[in-house]
C-alpha positions in Angstrom: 22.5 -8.8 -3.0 18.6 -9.3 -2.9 16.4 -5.9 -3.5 14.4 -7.7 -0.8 15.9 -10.8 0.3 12.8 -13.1 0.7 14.7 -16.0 0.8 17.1 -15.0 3.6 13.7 -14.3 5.4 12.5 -17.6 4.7 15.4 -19.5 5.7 15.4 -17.8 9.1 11.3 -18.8 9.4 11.6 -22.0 7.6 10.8 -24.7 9.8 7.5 -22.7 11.4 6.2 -21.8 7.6 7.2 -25.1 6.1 4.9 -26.6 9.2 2.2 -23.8 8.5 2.3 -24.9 4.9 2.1 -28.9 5.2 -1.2 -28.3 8.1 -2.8 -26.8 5.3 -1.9 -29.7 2.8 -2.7 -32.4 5.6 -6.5 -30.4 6.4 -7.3 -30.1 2.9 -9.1 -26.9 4.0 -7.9 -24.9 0.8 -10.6 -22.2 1.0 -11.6 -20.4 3.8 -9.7 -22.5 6.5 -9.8 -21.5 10.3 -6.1 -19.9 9.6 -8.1 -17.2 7.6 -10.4 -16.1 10.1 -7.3 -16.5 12.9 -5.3 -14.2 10.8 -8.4 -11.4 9.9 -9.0 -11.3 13.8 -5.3 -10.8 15.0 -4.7 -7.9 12.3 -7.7 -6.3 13.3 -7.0 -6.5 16.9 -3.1 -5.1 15.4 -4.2 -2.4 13.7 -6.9 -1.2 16.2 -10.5 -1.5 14.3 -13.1 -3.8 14.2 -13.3 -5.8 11.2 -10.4 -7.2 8.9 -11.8 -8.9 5.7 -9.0 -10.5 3.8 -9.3 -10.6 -0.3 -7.5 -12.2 -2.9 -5.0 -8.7 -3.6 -4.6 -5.2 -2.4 -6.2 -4.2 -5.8 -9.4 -6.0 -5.3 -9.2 -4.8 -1.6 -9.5 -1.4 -3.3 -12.0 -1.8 -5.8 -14.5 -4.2 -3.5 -14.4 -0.7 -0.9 -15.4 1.3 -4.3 -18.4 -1.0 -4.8 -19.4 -0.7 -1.3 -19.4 2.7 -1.1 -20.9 2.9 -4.5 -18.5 5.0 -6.2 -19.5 5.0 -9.9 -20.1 7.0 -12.9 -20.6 10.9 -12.5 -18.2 10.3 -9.3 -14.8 12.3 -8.7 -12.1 9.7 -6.7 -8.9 11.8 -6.1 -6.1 9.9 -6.0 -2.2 11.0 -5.4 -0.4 11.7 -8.8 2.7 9.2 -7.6 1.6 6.4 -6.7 0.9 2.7 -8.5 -1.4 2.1 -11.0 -3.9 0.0 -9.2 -4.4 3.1 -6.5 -6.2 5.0 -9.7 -7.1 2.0 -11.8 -9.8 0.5 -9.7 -12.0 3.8 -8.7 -11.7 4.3 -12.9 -12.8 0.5 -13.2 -16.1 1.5 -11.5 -16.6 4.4 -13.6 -15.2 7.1 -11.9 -13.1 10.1 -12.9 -10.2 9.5 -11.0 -8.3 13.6 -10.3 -4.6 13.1 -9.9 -3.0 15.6 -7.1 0.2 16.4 -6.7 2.2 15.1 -3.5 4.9 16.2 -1.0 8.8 16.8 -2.1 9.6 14.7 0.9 7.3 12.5 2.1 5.8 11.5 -1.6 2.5 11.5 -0.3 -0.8 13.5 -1.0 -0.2 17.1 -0.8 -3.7 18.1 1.9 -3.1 21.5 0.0 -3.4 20.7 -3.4 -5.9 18.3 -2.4 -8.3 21.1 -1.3 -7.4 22.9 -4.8 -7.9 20.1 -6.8 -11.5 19.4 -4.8 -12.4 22.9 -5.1 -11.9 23.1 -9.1 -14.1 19.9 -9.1 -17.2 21.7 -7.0 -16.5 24.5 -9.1 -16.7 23.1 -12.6 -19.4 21.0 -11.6 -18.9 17.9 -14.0 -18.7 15.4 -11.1 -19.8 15.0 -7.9 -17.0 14.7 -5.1 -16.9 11.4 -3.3 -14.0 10.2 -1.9 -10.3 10.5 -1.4 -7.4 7.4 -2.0 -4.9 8.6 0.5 -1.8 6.0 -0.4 1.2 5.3 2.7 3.8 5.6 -0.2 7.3 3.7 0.6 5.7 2.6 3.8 5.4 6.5 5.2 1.6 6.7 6.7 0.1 10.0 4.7 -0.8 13.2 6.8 -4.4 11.9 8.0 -4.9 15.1 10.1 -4.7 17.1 7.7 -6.0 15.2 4.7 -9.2 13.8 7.2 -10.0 17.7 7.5 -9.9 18.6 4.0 -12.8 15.1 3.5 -14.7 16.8 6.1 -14.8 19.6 5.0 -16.0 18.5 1.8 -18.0 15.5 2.8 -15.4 12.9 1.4 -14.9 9.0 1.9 -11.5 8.3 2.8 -9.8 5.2 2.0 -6.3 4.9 3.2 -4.1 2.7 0.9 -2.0 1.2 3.1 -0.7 -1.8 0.9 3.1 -0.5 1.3 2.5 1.2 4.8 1.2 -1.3 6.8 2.9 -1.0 10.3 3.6 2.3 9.8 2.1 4.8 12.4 1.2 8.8 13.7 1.8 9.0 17.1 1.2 5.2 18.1 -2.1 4.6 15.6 -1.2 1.9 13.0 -1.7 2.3 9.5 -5.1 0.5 8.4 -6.8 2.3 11.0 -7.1 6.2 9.4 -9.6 5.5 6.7 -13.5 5.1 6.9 -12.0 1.9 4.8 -8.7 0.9 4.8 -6.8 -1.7 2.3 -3.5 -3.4 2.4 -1.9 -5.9 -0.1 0.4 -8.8 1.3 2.3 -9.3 -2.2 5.5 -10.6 -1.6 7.6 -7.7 -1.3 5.5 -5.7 0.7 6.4 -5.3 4.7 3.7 -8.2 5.0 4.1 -10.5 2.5 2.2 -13.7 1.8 4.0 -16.3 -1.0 1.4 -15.4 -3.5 -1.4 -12.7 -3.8 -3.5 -11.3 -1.3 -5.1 -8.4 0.6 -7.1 -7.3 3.4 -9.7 -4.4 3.7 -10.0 -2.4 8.0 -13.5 -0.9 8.8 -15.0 0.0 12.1 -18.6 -0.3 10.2 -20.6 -2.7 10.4 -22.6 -2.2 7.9 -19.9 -2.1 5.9 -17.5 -5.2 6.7 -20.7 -7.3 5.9 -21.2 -5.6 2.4 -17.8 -6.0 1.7 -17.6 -9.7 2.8 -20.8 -10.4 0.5 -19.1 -8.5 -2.4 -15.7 -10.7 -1.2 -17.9 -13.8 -1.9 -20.1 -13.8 -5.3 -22.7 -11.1 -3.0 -23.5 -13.6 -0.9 -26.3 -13.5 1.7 -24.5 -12.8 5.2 -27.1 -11.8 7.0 -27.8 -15.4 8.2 -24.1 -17.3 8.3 -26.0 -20.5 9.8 -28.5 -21.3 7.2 -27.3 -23.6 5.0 -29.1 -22.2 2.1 -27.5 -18.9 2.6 -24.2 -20.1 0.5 -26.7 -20.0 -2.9 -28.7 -17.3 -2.3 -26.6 -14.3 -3.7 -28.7 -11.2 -3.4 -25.9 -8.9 -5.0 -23.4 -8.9 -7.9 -19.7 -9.4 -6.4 -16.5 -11.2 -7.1 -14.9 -14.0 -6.3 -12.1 -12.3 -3.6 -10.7 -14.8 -1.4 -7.5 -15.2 0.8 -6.4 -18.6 0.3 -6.0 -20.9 3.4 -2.2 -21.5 2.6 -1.6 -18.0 2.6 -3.0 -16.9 5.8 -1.2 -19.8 7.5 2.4 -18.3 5.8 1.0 -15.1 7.1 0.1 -15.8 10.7 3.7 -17.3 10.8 5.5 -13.9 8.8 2.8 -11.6 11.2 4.4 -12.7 14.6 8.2 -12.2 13.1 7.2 -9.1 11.6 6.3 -7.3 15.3 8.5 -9.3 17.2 11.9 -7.9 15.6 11.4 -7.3 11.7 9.6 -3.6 12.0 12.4 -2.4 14.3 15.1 -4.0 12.3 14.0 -2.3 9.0 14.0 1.3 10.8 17.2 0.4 12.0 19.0 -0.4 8.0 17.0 2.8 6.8 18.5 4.3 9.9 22.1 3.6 8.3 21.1 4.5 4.6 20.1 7.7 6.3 23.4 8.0 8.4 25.9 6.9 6.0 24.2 9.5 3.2 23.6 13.3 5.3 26.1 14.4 4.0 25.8 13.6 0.2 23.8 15.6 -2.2 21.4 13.1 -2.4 17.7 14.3 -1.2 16.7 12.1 1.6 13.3 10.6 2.4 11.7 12.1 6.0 10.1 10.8 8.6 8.0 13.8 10.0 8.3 14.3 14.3 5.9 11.4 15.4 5.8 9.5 12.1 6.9 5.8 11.7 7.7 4.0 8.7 7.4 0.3 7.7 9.8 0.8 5.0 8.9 -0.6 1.9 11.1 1.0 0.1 14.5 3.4 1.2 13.3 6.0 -1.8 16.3 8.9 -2.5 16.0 11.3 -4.7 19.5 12.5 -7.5 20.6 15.2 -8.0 20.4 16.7 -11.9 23.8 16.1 -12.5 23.5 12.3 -12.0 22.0 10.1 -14.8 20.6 7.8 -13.3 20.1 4.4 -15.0 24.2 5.0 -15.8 24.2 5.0 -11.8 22.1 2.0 -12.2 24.8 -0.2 -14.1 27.2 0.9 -12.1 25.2 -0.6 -8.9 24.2 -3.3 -10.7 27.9 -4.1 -11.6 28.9 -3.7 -7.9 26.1 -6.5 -7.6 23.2 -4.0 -6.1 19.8 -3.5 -7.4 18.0 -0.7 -7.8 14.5 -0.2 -9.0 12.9 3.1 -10.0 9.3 4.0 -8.1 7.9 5.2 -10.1 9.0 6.7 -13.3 5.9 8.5 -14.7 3.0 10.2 -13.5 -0.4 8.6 -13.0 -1.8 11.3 -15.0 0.9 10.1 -17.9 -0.3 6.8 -18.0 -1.9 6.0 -21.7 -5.0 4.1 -20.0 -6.4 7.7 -18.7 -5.0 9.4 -22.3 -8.1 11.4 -23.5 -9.9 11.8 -20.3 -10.0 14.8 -17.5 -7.8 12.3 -15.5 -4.9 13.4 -17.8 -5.7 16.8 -16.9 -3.5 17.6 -14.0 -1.0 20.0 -12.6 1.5 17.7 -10.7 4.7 19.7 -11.1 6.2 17.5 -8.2 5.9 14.5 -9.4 6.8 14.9 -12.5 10.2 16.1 -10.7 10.1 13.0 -8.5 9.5 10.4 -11.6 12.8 12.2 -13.3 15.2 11.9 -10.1 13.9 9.1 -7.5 15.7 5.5 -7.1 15.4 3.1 -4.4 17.7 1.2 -2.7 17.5 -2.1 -1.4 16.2 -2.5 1.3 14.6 -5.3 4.0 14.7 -6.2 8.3 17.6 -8.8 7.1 20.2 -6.3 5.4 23.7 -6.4 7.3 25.8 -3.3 8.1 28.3 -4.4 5.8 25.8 -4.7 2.9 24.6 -1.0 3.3 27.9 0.3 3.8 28.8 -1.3 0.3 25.6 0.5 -1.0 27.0 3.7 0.6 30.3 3.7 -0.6 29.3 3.2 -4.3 26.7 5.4 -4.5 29.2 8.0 -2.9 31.7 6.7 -5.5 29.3 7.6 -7.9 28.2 10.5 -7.3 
């Protein structure tokens, strides 16, 4: 059994990517192809904002939104204590202190409550100025944007919503990508949109700031003028060189249409049996709050104390199922922020969620049978 079986996936798509693929091979348009700007305008119009400006990974996505905002030194970025690295990483990469909070019990994402407490200490000790909020869709669960959109106005935050495992997750019909002043998504392989390589995309509804972004995307070109022909050497900022490549958007445009068309609704529908077959172990559950919907990027349990788990790990893996621990320490724990205030933090729950959390394997092309044998094991188990 896959963890996340890309290559059943492919063999169901294969003859439309295998043509997407060779189009791009017979064009020779490597870089920046029509395919990219066909795929930025469809996921827009998907996720409901203006602008989609692909990049060459979710954690440039994230950084290239720092630079545009101007997030730098003397700057406080709060960031969820559980999360991956790259959510923390690229604020810190611009200078920033990067304040861990703590998250839900259930729903792994940023706590709006200790968010306010962790905001507060920061206008109180008066080190750093408060600038913006990462809010991360963790396991493919949008966060609570109500609640976490008040506390930024409140305070006068940024918000960027990290939606590189929740994209086409939703509140109450609005996609993920779309709850952010800037929004960022990665389409790394195993993510609910995957590409067959790197890449990323970053949602605005600002103007301003989807043409900043797509001059950071390309060496800080000049985009004010995309006609004049002198524009491509006349770089009037510092950027990066962040590009989607052609090949990928075409495997993308191909993956997008499955991905509404059935796989979203099929991956609800295996979580819905994990969530069936387990109610009544002692296994802790993820929820989905009233009105929530998941992309499932991961189906994320948490043990009980009495179960070790990597012993629970052979055993799966001996009944020929992979798990994989998300994530099994803290941001706040990581040695890269060891001797700064970002490894000052009081993130009681996720150090609980690092000690007990496994996931499961999980994808839109799991059988019954599959996660019944998942099931009955970890039942065995436990």
């Amino acid at each position: 059994m896959q963890f996340r079986d890309l290559p059943r996936q492919y063999e169901k798509l294969k003859s439309q990517i295998d043509e997407a693929m060779l189009s791009v091979a017979v064009s020779a348009r490597f870089i920046s192809g029509p395919q990219v700007k066909e795929l930025e305008k469809i996921l827009a119009e998907y996720v409901g904002v203006k602008h989609c400006i692909t990049c060459a990974n979710g954690t440039d996505a994230i950084s290239i939104a720092m630079r545009a905002w101007g997030i730098g030194e003397g700057d406080a970025v709060f960031v969820p204590d559980f999360t991956f690295f790259s959510s923390g990483e690229c604020p810190a990469d611009e200078g920033a202190a990067v304040i861990y909070v703590d998250v839900d019990d259930r729903t792994y994402n940023l706590d709006p409550v200790k968010l306010e407490e962790a905001v507060k200490r920061v206008l109180a000790e008066g080190k750093y100025r408060a600038r913006a909020v990462i809010a991360v869709d963790l396991f493919g669960l949008p966060a609570d944007y109500s609640a976490i959109r008040a506390v930024c106005r409140k305070y006068d935050l940024l918000l960027l919503e990290d939606a590189a495992q929740g994209f086409g997750g939703s509140i109450n019909g609005k996609l993920a990508g779309s709850f952010g002043d800037i929004a960022t998504t990665s389409f790394f392989p195993a993510k609910p949109l995957g590409c067959y390589g790197d890449g990323g995309a970053i949602f605005t509804d600002n103007d301003e700031l989807a043409e900043l972004i797509r001059s950071i995307c390309v060496h800080g070109k000049d985009m004010s003028n995309p006609n004049d022909p002198n524009a491509k050497y006349n770089n009037i900022r510092l950027g990066r060189n962040s590009r989607l490549d052609t090949i990928q958007a075409a495997i993308l445009l191909t993956k997008f249409k499955a991905f509404v068309d059935y796989e979203l609704a099929d991956v609800n529908k295996v979580a819905g049996w994990y969530t069936e077959g387990l109610k009544d172990t002692d296994l802790v559950l993820p929820m989905v709050t009233d009105g929530f919907c998941s992309s499932w990027a991961q189906y994320t349990v948490q043990l009980p104390a009495s179960v070790e788990r990597m012993e629970l790990q052979a055993k799966l893996k001996a009944a020929g199922i992979p798990s994989m621990v998300y994530y099994a320490k803290p941001m706040h724990k990581q040695d890269a922020f060891a001797g700064t205030d970002s490894a000052v933090a009081d993130c009681p729950v996720t150090e609980e969620l690092c000690a007990s959390v496994l996931s499961l394997p999980i994808d839109p092309y799991k059988t019954k049978e599959e996660i019944d044998l998942v099931i009955s094991e970890l039942k065995r188990f436990i």
